[in-house]
C-alpha positions in Angstrom: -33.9 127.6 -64.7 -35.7 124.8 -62.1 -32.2 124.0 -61.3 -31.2 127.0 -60.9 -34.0 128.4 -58.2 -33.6 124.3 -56.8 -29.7 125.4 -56.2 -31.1 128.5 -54.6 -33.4 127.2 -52.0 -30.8 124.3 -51.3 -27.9 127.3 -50.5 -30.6 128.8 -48.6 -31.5 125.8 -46.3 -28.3 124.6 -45.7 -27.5 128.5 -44.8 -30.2 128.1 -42.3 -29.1 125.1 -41.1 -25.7 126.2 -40.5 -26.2 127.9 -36.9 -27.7 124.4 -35.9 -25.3 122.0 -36.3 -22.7 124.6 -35.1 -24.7 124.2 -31.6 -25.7 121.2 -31.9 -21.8 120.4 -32.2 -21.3 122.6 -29.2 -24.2 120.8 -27.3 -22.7 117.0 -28.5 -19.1 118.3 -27.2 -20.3 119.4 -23.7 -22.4 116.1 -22.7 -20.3 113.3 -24.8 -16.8 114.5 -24.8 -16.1 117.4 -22.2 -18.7 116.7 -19.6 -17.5 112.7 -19.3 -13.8 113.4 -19.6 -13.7 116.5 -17.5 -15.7 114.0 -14.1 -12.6 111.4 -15.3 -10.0 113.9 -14.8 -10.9 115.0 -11.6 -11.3 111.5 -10.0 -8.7 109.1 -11.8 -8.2 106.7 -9.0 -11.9 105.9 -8.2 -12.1 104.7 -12.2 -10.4 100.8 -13.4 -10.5 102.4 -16.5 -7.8 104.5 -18.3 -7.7 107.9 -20.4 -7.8 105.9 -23.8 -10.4 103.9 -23.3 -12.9 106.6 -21.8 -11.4 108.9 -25.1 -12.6 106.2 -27.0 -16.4 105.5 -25.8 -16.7 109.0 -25.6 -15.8 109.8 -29.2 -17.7 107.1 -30.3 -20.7 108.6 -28.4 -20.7 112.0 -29.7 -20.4 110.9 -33.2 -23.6 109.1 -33.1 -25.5 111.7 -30.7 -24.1 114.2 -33.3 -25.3 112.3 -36.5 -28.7 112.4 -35.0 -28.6 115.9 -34.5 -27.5 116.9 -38.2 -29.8 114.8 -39.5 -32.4 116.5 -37.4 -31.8 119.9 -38.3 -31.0 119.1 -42.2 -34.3 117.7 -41.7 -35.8 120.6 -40.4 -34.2 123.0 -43.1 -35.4 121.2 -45.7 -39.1 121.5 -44.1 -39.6 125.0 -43.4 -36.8 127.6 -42.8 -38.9 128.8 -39.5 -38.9 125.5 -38.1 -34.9 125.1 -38.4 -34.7 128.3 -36.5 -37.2 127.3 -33.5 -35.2 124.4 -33.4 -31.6 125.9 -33.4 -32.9 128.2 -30.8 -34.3 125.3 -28.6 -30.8 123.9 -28.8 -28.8 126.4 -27.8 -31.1 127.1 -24.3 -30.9 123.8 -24.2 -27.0 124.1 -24.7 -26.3 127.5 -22.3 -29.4 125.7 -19.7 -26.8 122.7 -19.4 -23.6 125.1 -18.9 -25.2 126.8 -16.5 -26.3 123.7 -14.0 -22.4 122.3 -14.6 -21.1 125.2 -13.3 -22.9 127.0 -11.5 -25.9 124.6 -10.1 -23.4 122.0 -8.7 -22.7 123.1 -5.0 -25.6 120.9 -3.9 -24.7 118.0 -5.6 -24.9 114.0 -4.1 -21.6 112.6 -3.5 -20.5 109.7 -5.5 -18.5 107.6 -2.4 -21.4 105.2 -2.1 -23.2 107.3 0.1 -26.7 106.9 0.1 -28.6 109.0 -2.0 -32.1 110.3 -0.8 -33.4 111.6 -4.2 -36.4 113.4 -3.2 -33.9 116.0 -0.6 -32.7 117.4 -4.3 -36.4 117.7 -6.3 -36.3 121.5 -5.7 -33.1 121.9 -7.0 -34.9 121.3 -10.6 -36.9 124.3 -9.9 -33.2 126.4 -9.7 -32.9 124.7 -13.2 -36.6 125.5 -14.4 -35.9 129.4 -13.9 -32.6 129.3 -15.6 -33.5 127.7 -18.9 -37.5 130.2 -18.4 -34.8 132.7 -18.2 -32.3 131.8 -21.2 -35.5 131.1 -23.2 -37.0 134.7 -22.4 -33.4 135.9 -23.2 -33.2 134.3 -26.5 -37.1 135.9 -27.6 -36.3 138.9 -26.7 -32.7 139.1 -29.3 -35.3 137.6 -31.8 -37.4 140.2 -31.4 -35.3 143.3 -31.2 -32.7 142.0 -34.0 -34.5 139.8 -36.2 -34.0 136.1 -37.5 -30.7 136.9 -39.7 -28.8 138.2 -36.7 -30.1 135.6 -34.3 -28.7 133.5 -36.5 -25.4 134.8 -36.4 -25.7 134.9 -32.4 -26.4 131.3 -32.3 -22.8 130.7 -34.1 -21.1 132.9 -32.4 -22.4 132.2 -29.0 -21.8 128.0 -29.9 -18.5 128.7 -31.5 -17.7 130.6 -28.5 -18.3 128.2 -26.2 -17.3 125.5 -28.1 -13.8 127.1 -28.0 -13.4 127.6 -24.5 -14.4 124.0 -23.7 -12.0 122.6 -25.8 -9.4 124.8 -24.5 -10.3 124.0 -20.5 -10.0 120.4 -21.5 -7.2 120.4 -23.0 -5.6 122.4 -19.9 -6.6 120.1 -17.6 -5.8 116.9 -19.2 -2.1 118.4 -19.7 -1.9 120.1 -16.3 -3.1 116.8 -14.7 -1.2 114.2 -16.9 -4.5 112.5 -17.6 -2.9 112.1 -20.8 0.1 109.8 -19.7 -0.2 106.3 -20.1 0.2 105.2 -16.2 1.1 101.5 -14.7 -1.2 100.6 -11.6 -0.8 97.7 -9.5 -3.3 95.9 -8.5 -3.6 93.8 -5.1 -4.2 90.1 -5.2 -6.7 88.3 -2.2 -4.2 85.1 -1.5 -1.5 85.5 0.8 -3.2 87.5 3.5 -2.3 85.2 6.4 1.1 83.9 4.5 2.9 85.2 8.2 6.1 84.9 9.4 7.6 82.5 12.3 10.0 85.1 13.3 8.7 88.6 13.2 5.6 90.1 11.4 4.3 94.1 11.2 0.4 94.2 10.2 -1.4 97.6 10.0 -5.3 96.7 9.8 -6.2 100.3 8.5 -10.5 100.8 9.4 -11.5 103.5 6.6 -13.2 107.0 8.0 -13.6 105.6 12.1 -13.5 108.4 14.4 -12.1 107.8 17.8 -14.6 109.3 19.7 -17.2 107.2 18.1 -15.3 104.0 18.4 -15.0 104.6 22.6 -18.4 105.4 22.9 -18.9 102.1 21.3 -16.1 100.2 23.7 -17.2 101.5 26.5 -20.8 100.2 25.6 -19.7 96.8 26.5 -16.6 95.3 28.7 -16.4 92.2 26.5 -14.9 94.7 23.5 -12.1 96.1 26.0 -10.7 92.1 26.1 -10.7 91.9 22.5 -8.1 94.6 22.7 -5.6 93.1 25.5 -2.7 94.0 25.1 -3.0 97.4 22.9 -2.6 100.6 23.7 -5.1 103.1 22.7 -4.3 106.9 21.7 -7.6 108.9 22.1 -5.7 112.5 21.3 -4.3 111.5 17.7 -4.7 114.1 15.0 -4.6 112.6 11.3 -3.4 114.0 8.5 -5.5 114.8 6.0 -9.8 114.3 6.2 -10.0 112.2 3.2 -8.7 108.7 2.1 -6.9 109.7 -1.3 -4.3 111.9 0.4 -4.4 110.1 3.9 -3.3 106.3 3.3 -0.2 107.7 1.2 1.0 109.5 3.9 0.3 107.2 6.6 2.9 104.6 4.8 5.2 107.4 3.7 4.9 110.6 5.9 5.3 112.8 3.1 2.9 116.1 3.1 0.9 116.5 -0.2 1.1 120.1 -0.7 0.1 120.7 -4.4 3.3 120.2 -5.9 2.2 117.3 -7.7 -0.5 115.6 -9.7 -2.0 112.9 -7.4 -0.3 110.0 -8.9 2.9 111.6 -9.2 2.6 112.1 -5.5 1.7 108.7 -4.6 4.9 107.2 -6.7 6.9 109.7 -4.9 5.3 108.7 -1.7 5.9 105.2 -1.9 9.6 105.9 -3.3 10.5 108.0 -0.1 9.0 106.1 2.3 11.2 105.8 5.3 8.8 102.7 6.2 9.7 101.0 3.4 13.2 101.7 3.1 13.7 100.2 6.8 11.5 97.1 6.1 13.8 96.5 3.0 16.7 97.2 4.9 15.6 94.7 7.5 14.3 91.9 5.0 10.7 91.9 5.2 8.8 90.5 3.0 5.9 93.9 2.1 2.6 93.1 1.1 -0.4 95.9 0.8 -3.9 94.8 0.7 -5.4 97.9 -0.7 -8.6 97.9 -2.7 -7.8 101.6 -4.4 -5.2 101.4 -7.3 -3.0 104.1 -6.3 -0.1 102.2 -5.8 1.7 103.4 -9.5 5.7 102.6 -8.5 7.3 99.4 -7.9 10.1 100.5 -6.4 9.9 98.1 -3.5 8.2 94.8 -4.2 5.3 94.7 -3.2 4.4 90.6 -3.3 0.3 90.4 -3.6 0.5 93.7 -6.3 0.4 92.4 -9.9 -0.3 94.9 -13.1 -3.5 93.9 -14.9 -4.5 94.7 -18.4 -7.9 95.7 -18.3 -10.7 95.9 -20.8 -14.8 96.1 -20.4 -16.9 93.0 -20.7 -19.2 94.0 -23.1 -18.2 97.5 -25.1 -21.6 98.8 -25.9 -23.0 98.6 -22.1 -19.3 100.3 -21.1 -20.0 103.0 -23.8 -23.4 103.3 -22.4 -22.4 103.9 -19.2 -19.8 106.3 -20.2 -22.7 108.2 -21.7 -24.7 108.5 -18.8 -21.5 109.7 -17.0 -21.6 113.4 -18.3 -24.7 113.9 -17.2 -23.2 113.8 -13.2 -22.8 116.8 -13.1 -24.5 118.5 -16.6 -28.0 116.9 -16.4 -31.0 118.4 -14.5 -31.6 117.2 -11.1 -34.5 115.2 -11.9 -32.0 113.3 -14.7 -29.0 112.6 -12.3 -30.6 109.4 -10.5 -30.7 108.0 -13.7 -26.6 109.3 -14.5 -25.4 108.3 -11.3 -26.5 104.6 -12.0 -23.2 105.1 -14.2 -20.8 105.0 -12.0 -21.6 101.6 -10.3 -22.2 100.3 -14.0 -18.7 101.2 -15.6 -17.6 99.0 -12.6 -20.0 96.2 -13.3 -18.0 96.4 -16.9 -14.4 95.8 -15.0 -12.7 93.1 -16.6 -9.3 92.6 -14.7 -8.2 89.5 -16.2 -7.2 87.7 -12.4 -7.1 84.1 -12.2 -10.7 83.2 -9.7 -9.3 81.5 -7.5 -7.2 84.2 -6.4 -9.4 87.8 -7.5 -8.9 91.1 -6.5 -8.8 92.5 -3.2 -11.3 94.2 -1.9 -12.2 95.9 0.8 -15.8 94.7 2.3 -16.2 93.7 5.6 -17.8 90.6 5.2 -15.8 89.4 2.3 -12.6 90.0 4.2 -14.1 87.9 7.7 -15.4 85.3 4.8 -11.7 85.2 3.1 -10.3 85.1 7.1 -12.1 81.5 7.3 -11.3 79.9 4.3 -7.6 81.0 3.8 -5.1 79.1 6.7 -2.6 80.6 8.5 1.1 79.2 6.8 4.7 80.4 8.2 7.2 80.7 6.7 10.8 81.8 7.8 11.1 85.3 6.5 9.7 88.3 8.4 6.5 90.0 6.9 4.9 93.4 6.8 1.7 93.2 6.1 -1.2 96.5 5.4 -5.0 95.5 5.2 -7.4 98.6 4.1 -10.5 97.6 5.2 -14.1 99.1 4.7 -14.2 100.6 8.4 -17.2 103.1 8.7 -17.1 103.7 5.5 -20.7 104.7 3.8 -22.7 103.1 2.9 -23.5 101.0 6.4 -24.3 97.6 5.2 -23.7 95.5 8.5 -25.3 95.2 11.7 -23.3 94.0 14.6 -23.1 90.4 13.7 -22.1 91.1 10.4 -25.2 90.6 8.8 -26.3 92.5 6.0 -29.2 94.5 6.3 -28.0 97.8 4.5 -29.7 100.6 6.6 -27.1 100.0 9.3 -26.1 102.8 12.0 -22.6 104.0 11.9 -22.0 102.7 15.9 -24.0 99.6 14.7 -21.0 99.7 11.5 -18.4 100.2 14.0 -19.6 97.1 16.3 -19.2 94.5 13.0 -15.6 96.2 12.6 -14.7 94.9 16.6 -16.3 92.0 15.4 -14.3 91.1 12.6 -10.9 92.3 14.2 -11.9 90.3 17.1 -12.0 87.3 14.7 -8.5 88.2 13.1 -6.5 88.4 16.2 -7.9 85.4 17.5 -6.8 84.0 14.0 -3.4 85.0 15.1 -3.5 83.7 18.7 -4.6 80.2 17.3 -1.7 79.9 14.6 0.8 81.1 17.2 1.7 84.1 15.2 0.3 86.6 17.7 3.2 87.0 20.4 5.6 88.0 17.5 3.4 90.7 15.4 3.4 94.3 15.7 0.1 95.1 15.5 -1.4 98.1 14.2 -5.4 99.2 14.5 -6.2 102.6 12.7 -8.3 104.7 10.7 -7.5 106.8 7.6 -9.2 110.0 9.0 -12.0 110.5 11.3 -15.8 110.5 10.4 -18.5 113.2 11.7 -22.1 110.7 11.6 -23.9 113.9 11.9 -23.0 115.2 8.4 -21.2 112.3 6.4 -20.2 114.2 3.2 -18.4 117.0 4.9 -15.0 116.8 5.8 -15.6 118.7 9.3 -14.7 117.0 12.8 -12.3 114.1 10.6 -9.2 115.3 12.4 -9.5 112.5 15.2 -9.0 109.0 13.4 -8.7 105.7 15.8 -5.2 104.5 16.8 -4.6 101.3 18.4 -1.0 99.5 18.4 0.2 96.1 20.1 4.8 96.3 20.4 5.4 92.6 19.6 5.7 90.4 23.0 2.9 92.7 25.2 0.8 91.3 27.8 -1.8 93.7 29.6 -5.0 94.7 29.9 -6.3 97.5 27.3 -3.9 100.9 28.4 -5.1 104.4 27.4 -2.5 106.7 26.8 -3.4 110.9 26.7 0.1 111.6 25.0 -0.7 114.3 22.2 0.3 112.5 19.4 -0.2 112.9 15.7 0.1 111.3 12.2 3.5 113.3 11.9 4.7 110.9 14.4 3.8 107.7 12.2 7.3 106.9 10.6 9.8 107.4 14.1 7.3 105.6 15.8 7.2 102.7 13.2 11.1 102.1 13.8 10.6 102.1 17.4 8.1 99.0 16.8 10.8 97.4 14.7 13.2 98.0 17.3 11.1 96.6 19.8 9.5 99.2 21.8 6.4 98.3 23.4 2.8 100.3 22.0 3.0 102.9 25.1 6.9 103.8 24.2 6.3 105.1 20.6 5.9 108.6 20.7 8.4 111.7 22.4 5.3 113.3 24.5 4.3 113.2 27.6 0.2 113.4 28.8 -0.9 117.0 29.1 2.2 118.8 27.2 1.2 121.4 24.7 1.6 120.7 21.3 0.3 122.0 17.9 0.0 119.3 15.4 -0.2 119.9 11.6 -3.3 119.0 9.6 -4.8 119.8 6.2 -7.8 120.6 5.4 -9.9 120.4 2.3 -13.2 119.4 1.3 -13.8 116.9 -1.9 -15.6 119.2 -3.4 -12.5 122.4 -3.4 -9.2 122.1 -4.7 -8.1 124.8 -2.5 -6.6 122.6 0.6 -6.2 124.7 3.9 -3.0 123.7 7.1 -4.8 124.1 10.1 -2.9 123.6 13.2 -4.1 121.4 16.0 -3.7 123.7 19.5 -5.6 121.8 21.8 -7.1 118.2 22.5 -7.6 116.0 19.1 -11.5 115.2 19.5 -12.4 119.0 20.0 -12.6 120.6 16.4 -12.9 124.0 17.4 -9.3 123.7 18.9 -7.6 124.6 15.8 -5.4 128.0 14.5 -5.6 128.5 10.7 -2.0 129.6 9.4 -3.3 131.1 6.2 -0.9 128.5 4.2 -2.8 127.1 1.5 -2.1 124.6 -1.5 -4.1 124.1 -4.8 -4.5 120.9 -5.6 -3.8 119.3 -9.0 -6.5 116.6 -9.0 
């Protein structure tokens, strides 16, 4: 008989508890599985780290967040049926509270692009998140009140199972519709080699991430001494770029082929290095191709590239990488006054990057600093065969670490940025001059895209990226050419380089012809991607006629 009734009350508790773990399963799913996978997805390329390994760290996550929560609420069963039920209700507005601020309270968000983040600009978006769980909470009293405990109960599963299921079935969309899935090959670029030039003939592109041209003249024309550092160039103050952001832009600067959706973004960039006419003509012509590129984009070998190696990569210490991959969810699920905290986990998965390269020949990368650093310890060698040679370099890039003389004082202005970029290419060229490699190089200055300093996260007024180019054999003062040209331009005007056409011979226009030029629009933030057409004068945004052609992107 005391078996019997202790039978009873254990059906009847673990009844209770049922609706609990159900959304406390739900809640576990959206912060340590979907929340963390579904931030991966979307950004691929800015991560070392591949679909496995995050699939990994994030199981492992849930199941112990998950353990703790069913021991919780077993716990609470077994205590008092009431207090199971106040705490499968807290859950679930904590649960729909969380939903809500990932998809709905996310247009305000901080960029992750190493912007600097000023935390206190985003304390009122926790009230937006105060009202919305007052308001769940409010919601979830009053179905207790007007239904009763038994069918509260039954809301609480149906409303976790419900959302459980849709979840799962996004994420699994995604992953398949992005091929997040697909084991992928990346290669990664190697620091030696950088000034390994050739005797007969080289091609360098020194590629200055997110400088506008109007910026960069206003800085020029700040002091004479800048417009002798750039003897013998030709600058193209009315150049419209492709795209305003660097994922889509360096591809098709090397390749000229127009991301229009078609693709997800690593399928695009194989294709893109595959049909580029650039490298097809360099490999024709028996140049040696080396890209210095800090981003791993590069996923096809189909020319060779000789600084790019593939890596196996694994975290230094597991636990912190899990960790990390913890906090990552909560980028975009977490309450505002929670995501300072989160954010600290992209820079920390990084922290975790173990690549596996020999150190006295590491990774690329990109910094200012470490690249004028490298440029005074590595020595300029010839050799017989001809070299191309692309260097992405940190440019006006946020954050603005440098001041004019390079030092680092990390508050930097952007013209301030741009002057330690002079500096530095100032340094390379007279690298070149010194080895007696100069008279024979193509030379290349650009940018990506261009860069607005007035709003830094928007992707407005980035149509006007710096162009700067040296035909080997020139010897002038700094020329300014008007000619309307455009990105579109980029791989006819390479061949005329290789042919030996001189910097102000390059492109088919003539100063003040009309011309509408093609660019796409898109901000980070919006898959939708928008073709604008250029109609009058590159620096002046408002010039622009919107086709109504749009593409959705992939990822």
């Amino acid at each position: 008989m005391r078996n019997d009734k202790i039978k009873k009350i254990m059906k009847e508790r673990i009844r209770v508890a049922i609706p609990g773990l159900l959304v406390a399963l739900t809640t576990c799913f959206l912060l340590f599985i979907y929340a963390p996978l579904e931030l991966y997805v979307a950004n691929q390329t800015e991560f070392w780290f591949d679909f496995y390994k995050i699939l990994k760290a994030a199981a492992q996550n849930f199941l112990i967040f998950y353990a703790i929560n069913v021991v919780g609420v077993l716990l609470s069963a077994c205590l008092s049926e009431r207090l199971c039920r106040v705490v499968t209700v807290t859950e679930l507005v904590a649960l729909l509270t969380l939903y809500v601020q990932g998809n709905f309270l996310v247009s305000n968000m901080p960029p992750f692009d190493g912007t600097e983040i000023v935390w206190e600009n985003y304390r009122s978006e926790n009230i937006k998140t105060a009202i919305v769980c007052i308001l769940i909470a409010a919601a979830a009293v009053v179905v207790r009140k007007l239904f009763g405990a038994k069918r509260m109960e039954t809301f609480c599963k149906a409303a976790s199972a419900g959302l459980g299921g849709i979840l799962l079935l996004t994420l699994v969309t995604i992953i398949l519709t992005t091929g997040a899935y697909r084991e992928r090959t990346t290669y990664y670029a190697l620091e030696n080699g950088q000034y390994s030039l050739s005797e007969d003939t080289n091609f360098l592109i020194l590629l200055l991430d997110a400088v506008d041209a109007k910026s960069f003249e206003k800085v020029m024309d700040s002091d004479p001494a800048y417009e002798d550092t750039f003897s013998d160039f030709t600058y193209y103050p009315d150049m419209v770029g492709a795209y305003p952001w660097t994922a889509f832009s360096t591809p098709y600067i090397l390749s000229g082929k127009w991301y229009e959706g078609q693709d997800y973004y690593l399928d695009y960039t194989a294709s893109a290095v595959d049909e580029s006419q650039l490298f097809f003509e360099l490999s024709n012509r028996g140049y040696d191709i080396a890209l210095y590129e800090s981003d791993p984009w590069v996923t096809s070998y189909t020319y060779r590239f000789s600084n790019m190696v593939e890596l196996q990569h694994e975290a230094y210490v597991w636990k912190y990488f899990r960790r990390a991959i913890c906090k990552l969810g909560g980028i975009r699920y977490a309450p505002f006054f929670m995501k300072e905290y989160c954010y600290k986990a992209i820079e920390q998965t990084q922290g975790q990057h173990n690549a596996f390269v020999d150190e006295s020949n590491p990774l690329y990368t990109w910094d200012l600093r470490e690249f004028s650093v490298h440029m005074q310890e590595e020595e300029v060698t010839c050799r017989e065969e001809k070299c191309f040679k692309y260097y992405h370099l940190q440019g006006g890039h946020v954050p603005f670490l440098y001041d004019a003389d390079l030092n680092t004082v990390g508050d930097s202005s952007y013209a301030e940025t741009l002057e330690a970029n002079i500096k530095v290419l100032g340094q390379f060229l007279q690298k070149l001059k010194q080895a007696d490699v100069y008279d024979n190089s193509v030379i290349i200055i650009m940018s990506d895209h261009g860069f607005n300093p007035q709003d830094e996260t928007s992707a407005y007024d980035r149509q006007n990226p710096l162009f700067l180019v040296k035909g080997a054999g020139e010897s002038h003062p700094l020329k300014k050419s008007l000619v309307p040209a455009s990105y579109e331009d980029l791989e006819d005007a390479y061949v005329r380089l290789l042919d030996g056409e001189s910097g102000d011979e390059i492109f088919p226009y003539k100063e003040g012809e009309n011309r509408e030029r093609r660019y796409i629009f898109y901000e980070n933030t919006n898959h939708v991607m928008y073709e604008w057409m250029q109609t009058g004068p590159a620096w002046n945004f408002e010039d622009y006629r919107v086709t109504g052609v749009t593409y959705q992107r992939k990822n």
